[in-house]
N, C-alpha and C positions, 0 to 999 in steps of 0.2 A: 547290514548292521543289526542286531540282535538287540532286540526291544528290553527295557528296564520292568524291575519288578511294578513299577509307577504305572507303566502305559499297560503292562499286560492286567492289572487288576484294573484298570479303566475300561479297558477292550471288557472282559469279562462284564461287569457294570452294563456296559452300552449293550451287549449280547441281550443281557439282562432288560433291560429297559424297552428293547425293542419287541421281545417276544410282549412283554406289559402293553405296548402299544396298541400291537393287535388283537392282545384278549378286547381290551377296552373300545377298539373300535366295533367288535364283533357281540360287545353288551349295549353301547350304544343302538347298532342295528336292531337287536333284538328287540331292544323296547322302544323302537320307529318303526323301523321300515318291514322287518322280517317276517314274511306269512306262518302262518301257524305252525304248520307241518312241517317245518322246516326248525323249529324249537329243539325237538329230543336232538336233532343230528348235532346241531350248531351246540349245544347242553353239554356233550362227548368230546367236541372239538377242543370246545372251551377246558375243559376237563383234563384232556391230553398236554396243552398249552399251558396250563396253568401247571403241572407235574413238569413239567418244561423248568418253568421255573426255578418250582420249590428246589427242584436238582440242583440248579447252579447255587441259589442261596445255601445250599449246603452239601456243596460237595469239597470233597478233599483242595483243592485248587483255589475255593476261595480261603476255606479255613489257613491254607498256608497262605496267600497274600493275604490276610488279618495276622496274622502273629509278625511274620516281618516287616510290617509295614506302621503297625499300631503304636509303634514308640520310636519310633523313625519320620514319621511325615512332616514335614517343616510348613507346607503348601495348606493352608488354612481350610478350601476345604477338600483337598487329597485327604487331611487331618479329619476332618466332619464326616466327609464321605467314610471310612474305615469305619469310626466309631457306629453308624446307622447299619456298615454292611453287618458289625460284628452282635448287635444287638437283634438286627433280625435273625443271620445264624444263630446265636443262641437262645433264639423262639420257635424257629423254622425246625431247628434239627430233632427238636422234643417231637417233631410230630410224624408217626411213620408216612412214607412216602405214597404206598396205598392208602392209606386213611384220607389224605389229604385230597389225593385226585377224589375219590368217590365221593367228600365233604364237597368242593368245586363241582362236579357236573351236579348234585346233588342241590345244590344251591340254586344253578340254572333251572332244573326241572321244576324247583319248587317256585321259584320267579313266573312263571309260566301258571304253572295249577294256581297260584296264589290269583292273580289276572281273572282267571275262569271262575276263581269262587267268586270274588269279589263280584261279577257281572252277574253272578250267580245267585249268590247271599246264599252260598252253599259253606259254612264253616269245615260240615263236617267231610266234606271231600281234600281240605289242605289241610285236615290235622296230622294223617300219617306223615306228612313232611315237615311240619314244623315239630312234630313229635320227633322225629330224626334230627333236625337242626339242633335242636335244645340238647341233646341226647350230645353230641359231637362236642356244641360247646361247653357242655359240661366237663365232659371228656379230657377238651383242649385245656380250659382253664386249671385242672389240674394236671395236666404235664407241665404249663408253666409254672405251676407253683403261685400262692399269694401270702399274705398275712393275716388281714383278720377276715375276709369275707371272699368270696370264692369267685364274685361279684368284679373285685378287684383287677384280677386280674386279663377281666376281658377290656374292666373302664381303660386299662391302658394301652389297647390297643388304639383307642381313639382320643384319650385326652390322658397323656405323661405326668404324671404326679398328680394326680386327682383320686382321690378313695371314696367309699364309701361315707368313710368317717368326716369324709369335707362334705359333702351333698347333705349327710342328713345333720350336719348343723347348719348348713344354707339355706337348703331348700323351706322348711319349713317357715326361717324368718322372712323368705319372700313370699313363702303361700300366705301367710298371717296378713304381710302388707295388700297381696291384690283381693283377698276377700274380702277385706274392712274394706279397701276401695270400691270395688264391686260393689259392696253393698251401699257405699254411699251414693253413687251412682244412679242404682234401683230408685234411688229414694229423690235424688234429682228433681227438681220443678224443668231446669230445660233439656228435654229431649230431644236427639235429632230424629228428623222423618227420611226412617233410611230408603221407605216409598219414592222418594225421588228419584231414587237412581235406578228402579226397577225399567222393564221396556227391552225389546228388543233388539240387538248389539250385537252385528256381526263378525265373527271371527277374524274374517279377512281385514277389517276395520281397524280391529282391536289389535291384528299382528302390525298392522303397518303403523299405528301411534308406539306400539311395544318397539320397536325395531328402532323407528324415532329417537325415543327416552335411551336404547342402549346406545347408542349413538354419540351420544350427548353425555353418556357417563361415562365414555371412552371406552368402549369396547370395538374391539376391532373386530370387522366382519372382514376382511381380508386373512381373516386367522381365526373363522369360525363362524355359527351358521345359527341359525333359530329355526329348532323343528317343533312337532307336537309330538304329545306320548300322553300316555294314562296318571302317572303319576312323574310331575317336573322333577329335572335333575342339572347339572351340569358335569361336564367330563371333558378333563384334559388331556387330550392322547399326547401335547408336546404345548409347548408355549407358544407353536404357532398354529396349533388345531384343539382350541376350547371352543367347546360347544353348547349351547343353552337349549333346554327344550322347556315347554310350556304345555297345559291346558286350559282348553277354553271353554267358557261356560257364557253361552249367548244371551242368557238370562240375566246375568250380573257378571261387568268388565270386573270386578275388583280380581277374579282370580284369577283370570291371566296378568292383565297388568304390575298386579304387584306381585304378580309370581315371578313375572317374566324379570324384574324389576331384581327378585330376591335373587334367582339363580345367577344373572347380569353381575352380581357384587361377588358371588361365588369364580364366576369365569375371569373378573378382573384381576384376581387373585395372579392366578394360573398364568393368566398373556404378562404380567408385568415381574413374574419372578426373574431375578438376574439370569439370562442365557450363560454364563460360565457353568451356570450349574446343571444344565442340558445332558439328557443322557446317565447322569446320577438317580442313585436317590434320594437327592434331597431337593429336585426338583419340583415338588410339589406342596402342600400345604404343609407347615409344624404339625397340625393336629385340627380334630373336624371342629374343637370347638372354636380359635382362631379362623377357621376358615366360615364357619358359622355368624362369625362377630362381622364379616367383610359384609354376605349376603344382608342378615340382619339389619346393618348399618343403612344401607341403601336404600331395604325396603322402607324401613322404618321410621329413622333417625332423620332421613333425606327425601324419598318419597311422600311418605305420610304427614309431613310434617306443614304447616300454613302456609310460608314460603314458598315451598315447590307449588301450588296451586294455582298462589297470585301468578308465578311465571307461567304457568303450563298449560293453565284454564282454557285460556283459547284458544292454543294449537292444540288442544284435549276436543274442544266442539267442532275445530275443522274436520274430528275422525269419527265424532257421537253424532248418534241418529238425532232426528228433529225435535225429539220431546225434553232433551239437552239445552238447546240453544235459546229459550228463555228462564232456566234454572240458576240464580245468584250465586257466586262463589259462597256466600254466606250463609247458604241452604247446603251447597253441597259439599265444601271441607267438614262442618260438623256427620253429614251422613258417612263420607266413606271412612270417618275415626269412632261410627258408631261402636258402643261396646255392645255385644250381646253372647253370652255364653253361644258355643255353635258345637255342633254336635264331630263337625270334621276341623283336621288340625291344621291343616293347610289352608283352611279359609276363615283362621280363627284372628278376633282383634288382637292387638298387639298387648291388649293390659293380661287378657286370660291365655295369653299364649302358653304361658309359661306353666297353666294347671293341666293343659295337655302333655304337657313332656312329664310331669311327674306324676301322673295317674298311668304312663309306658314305663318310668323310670322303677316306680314299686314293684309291679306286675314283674317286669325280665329280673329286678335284681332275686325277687319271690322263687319266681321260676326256676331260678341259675342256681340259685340254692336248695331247693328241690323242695319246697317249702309247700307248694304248689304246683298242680300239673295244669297240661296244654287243656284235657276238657274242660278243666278250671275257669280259663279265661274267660268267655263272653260273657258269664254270669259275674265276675270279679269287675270286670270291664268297665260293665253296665250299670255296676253297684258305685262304682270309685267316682265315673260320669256325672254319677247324683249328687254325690257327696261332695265335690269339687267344686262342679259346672252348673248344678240344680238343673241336669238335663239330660234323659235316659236314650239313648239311639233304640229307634224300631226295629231294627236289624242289623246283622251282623256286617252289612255292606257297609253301613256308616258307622260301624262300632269296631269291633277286636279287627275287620277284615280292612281299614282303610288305607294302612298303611303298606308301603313297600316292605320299609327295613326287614323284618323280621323274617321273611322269605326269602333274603338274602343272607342269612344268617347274622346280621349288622347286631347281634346284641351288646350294649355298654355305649351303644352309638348315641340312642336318643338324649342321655343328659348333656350331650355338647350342644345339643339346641339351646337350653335353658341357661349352659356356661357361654354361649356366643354373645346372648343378646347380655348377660351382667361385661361381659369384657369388651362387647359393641359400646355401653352405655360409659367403661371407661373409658374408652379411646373418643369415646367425641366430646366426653367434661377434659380430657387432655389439647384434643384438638385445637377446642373451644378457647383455649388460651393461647396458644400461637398465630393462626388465623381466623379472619373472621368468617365463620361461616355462614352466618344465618345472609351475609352481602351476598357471598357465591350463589345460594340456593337460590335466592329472589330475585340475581341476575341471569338463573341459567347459565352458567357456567362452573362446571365442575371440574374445571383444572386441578386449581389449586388443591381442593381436598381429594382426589386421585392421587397429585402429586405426593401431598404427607403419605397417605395410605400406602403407595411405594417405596416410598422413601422409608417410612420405619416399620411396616409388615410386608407387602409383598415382595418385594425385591429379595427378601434373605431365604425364602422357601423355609426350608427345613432346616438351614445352618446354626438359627436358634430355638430352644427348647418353647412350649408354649406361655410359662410360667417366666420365660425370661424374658421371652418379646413383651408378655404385661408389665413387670417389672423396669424394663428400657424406659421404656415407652410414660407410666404413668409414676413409677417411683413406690410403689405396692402394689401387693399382692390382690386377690381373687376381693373384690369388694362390692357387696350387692345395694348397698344404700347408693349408687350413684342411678341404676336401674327404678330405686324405688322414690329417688326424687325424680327423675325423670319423667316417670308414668302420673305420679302425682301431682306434678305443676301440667303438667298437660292437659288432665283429665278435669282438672281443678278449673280450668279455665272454658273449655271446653262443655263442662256440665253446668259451669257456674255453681257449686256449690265451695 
């Protein structure tokens, strides 16, 4: 019997998704397990694989199942699924087919040098590549076309209905709120002694309390794994292979744990999206800053938070070396919610986080507008650091070079950081009103709030838009004053002023 327009644009789909599997399992290796010399080959593979792709996303075969199928689909998301295949086709097609491969291996190789400068605190060895990257997505963003900023059109690859024109009336009412914090802060009578927690703390220690905590926040190691790597990520190859990775720093647990903590709220994501929609594309997150708001949440909202402490102190000392186990909860929840501007973004507190992503957010949107060029950065970098953070990096390993993203060509990526933790902060003032959470966190047990978090974001993937999940969910739109009451009753209590 001779398959329906239905099932053959499904097959194509799944064709689709599985070639996705395997690039993504073969980026995972890369930045685990994969020896060096083995980069440029695996770089070309990826390369070929990912051309793989871009083909079926626009070749004649899908364009005709999108036209027959797009005012026809009854099946909710046969219906979804179309609308996502026909949106990517008319992004995907704008971009010739060799441009794309050599932008993909191009990416890889730069992923790679970028590694070597950083270890290196060699900028100017990864500039030919990011000079190339910037160049591409400049390129790309205008064959999609934007409105008012050129900026725009890459924001949407990562976060749907978000502009320029939204970030720079946002961003700035939050910057105003955490430096007046900040500086009230500075000015504080109680300080905590983030000396406590310094000492010796080993890895192996730190993975098995980390492993613990994911455990317990329902993550399923039956359907996924905790590795180490240079810079943490998390990666779905399928809903039943999400993967966390971690770095450790034996000097101070806080960055693995509450990294390991942040990618954990990322993975949960991913294992709890509805299986109907396996094989789709809508299998995965709405957009990075939703899937931002998950990790966020965990880290932040729930980790960081008093609660979690009172519950976890002790099984936290059964895994802390000896200079632990006569330190009072009340010594040490004020140090690990220490504020201290920090020169890297991934080990920054939760109040100045958000001056990290907009001292990236200026710089690419600068860049992408040609406003600015790549030799540009470490001196703009260095200058924004001050002017934010009141703190200049000595080099470029802890400064322009820290970050992955932009070696992946990830530009428009970094302000979903900044929109996860404002959309983390509504969803749990939403939360906060159906169940009681502050009871779950202080009994260990994080059912119930997994449960919500399924129930109205993970479960639907991609089926809804990111701005509609906010909307569902809290009844408005994009709203930074719940962020900035948040930070401010916390810090307020915490610094006592």
């Amino acid at each position: 019997m001779s398959k329906t327009t239905e099932q053959k644009f499904m097959d194509l789909l799944k064709e689709q998704s599985a070639y996705g599997e395997a690039i993504g399992l073969m980026a995972w290796d890369m930045r685990t397990k994969a020896p060096r010399k083995g980069i440029e080959g695996r770089s070309e593979v990826i390369g070929v694989m990912s051309q793989k792709v871009h083909e079926i996303q626009t070749s004649d075969e899908m364009r005709g199942y999108i036209d027959k199928l797009k005012n026809k689909a009854q099946d909710p998301i046969l219906k979804r699924a179309v609308e996502e295949a026909e949106e990517t086709y008319d992004k995907t097609a704008k971009i010739p087919a060799n441009e794309y491969r050599a932008y993909v291996t191009l990416q890889t190789q730069a992923e790679s040098m970028w590694g070597e400068a950083k270890s290196n605190n060699d900028f100017e060895s990864f500039r030919p590549y990011l000079e190339k990257l910037v160049e591409y997505n400049r390129k790309f963003a205008d064959y999609w076309g934007y409105g008012d900023h050129r900026y725009d059109a890459l924001l949407n690859n990562y976060e749907p209905g978000v502009t320029v024109e939204v970030l720079d009336k946002v961003f700035p009412k939050v910057r105003k709120a955490l430096t007046d914090l900040l500086k009230q802060i500075k000015e504080a009578p109680n300080q905590p002694d983030p000396t406590v927690l310094q000492g010796h703390f080993s890895k192996e220690r730190q993975a098995e309390f980390s492993e613990v905590i994911l455990e317990r926040m329902g993550y399923d190691f039956e359907a996924g794994r905790l590795d180490e790597t240079v810079h943490p990520f998390a990666i779905g190859l399928n809903t039943n292979d999400v993967r966390v990775t971690t770095k450790y720093d034996e000097k101070d647990f806080r960055t693995a744990v509450f990294g390991t903590i942040h990618e954990g709220g990322h993975a949960l994501y991913e294992q709890n999206i509805d299986p109907k929609l396996a094989f789709t594309p809508l299998a995965d997150g709405t957009s990075m800053g939703i899937h931002e708001s998950q990790s966020l949440f965990w880290e932040n909202f729930i980790a960081r938070s008093e609660g979690f402490w009172r519950n976890h102190y002790e099984l936290f000392k059964n895994y802390a070396p000896g200079h632990f186990q006569n330190l009072s909860l009340e010594k040490f929840y004020p140090a690990v919610n220490e504020v201290k501007p920090s020169l890297i973004r991934i080990e920054a507190d939760e109040l100045t986080y958000c001056l990290h992503i907009m001292v990236r957010y200026e710089l690419e949107k600068a860049l992408i507008a040609g406003e600015i060029e790549v030799k540009d950065l470490p001196e703009l970098w260095n200058q924004k650091m001050e002017d934010y953070l009141g703190t200049t990096p000595e080099n470029d390993s802890e400064g322009v070079l820290q970050d992955i993203h932009w070696s992946g060509g990830d530009f428009g990526y970094f302000p979903s950081y900044a929109l996860g933790y404002m959309y983390a902060a509504q969803l749990n003032s939403k939360m906060r009103e159906e169940i009681d959470v502050d009871r779950s966190i202080e009994e260990g047990d994080f059912h119930k709030i997994k449960e919500w978090l399924t129930e109205n974001v993970h479960q639907y993937g991609k089926m809804k838009k990111p701005l509609q999940i906010l909307n569902d969910i809290t009844g408005e739109g994009l709203n930074p004053d719940h962020l900035i009451d948040y930070l401010t009753n916390k810090y307020k209590k915490i610094y006592q002023f």
